[in-house]
C-alpha positions as CSV (number, residue, x, y, z in Angstrom):
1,X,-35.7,-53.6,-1.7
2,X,-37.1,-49.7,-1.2
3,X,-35.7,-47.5,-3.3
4,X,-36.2,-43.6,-1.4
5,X,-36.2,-40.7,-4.5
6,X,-35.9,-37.3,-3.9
7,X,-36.1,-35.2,-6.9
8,X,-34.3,-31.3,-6.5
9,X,-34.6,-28.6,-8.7
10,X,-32.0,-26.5,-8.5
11,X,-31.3,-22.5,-9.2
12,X,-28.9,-22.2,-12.2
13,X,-26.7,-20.0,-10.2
14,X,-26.5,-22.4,-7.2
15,X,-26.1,-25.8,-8.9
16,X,-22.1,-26.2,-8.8
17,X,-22.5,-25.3,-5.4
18,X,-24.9,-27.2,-4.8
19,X,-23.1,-30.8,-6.4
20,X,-20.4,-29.9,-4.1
21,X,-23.0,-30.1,-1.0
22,X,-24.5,-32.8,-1.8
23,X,-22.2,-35.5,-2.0
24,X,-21.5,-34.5,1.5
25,X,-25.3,-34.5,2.4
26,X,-25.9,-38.2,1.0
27,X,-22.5,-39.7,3.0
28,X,-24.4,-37.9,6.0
29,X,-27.2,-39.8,4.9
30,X,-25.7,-42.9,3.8
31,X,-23.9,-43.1,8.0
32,X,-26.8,-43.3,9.3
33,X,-27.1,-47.1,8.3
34,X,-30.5,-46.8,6.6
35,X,-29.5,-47.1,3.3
36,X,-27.1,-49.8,1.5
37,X,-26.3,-47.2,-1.5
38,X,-27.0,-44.2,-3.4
39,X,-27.3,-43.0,-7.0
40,X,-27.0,-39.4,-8.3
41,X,-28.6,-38.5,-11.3
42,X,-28.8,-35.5,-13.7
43,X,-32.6,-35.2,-14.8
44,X,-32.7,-34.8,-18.4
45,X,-35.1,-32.2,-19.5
46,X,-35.9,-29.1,-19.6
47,X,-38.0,-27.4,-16.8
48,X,-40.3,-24.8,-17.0
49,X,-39.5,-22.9,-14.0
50,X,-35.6,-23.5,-15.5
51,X,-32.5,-24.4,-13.2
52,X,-31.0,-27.6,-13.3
53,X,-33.1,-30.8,-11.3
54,X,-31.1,-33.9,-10.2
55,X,-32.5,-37.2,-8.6
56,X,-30.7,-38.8,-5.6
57,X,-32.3,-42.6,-5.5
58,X,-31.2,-44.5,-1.9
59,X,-31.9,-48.2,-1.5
60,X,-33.0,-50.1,1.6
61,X,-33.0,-53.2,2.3
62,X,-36.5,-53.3,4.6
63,X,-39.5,-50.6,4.7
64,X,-38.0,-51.0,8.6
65,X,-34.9,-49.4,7.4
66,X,-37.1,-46.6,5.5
67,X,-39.4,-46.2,8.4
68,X,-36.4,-45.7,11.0
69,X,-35.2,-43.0,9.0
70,X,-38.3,-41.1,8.7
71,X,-38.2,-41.2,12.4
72,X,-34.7,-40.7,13.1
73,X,-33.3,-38.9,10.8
74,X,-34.7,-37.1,7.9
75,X,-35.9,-33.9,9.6
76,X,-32.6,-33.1,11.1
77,X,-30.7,-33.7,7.1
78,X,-33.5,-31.8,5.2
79,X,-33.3,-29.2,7.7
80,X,-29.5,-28.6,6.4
81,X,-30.5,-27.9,2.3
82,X,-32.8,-25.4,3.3
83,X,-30.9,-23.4,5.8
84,X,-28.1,-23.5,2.7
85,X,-30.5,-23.1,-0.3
86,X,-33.7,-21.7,1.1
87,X,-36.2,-21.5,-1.8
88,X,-33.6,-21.4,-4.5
89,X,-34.1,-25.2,-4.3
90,X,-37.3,-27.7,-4.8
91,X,-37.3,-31.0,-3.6
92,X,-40.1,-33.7,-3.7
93,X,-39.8,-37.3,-2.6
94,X,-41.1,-40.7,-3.5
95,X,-40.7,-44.1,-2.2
96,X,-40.3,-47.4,-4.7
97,X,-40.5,-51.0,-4.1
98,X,-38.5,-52.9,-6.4
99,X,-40.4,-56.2,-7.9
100,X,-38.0,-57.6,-9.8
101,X,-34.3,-56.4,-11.5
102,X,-34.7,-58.2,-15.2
103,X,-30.8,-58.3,-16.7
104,X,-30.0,-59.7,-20.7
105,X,-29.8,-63.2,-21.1
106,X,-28.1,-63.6,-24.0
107,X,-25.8,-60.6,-25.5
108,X,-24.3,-60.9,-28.8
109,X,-21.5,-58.7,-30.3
């Protein structure tokens, strides 16, 4: 499984607006059958350059999957945040390959 991580930094004025955009932007991305699912997450710290940075993690099940949406795909969706958000928004993106999920064995109350 390939877990695809973009990272966004967001202007403090823009953020709200922004969470409402994006859940749109990751069904768009979501529909176009690459991906099986997709987390969003608030990034916990404080930044430097300040506004608020959030991590959207999507999971395929092949680097096939990945690789056809590199092709197909991703230019035309980023092409969408920055017409909206321009440089009050910083995004960078990693790619994962997940080994092995470990879950408790034995939980006691």
């Amino acid at each position: 499984m390939y877990i695809y991580n973009v990272t966004i930094n967001i202007d403090d004025n823009l953020h709200k607006e922004w969470l409402t955009w994006i859940e749109t932007h990751v069904s768009d991305v979501l529909n176009t059958g690459k991906f099986t699912s997709a987390k969003l997450t608030e990034v916990l710290v404080d930044e430097d350059m300040g506004g608020k940075t959030y991590s959207v993690q999507y999971t395929a099940n092949t680097r096939e999957d990945l690789d056809a949406y590199y092709k197909e795909d991703a230019d035309r969706l980023r092409v969408e945040g920055l017409k909206k958000f321009g440089d009050k928004m910083l995004a960078f993106r990693t790619e994962l390959l997940l080994i092995k999920e470990f879950y408790p064995t034995n939980i006691s109350n």
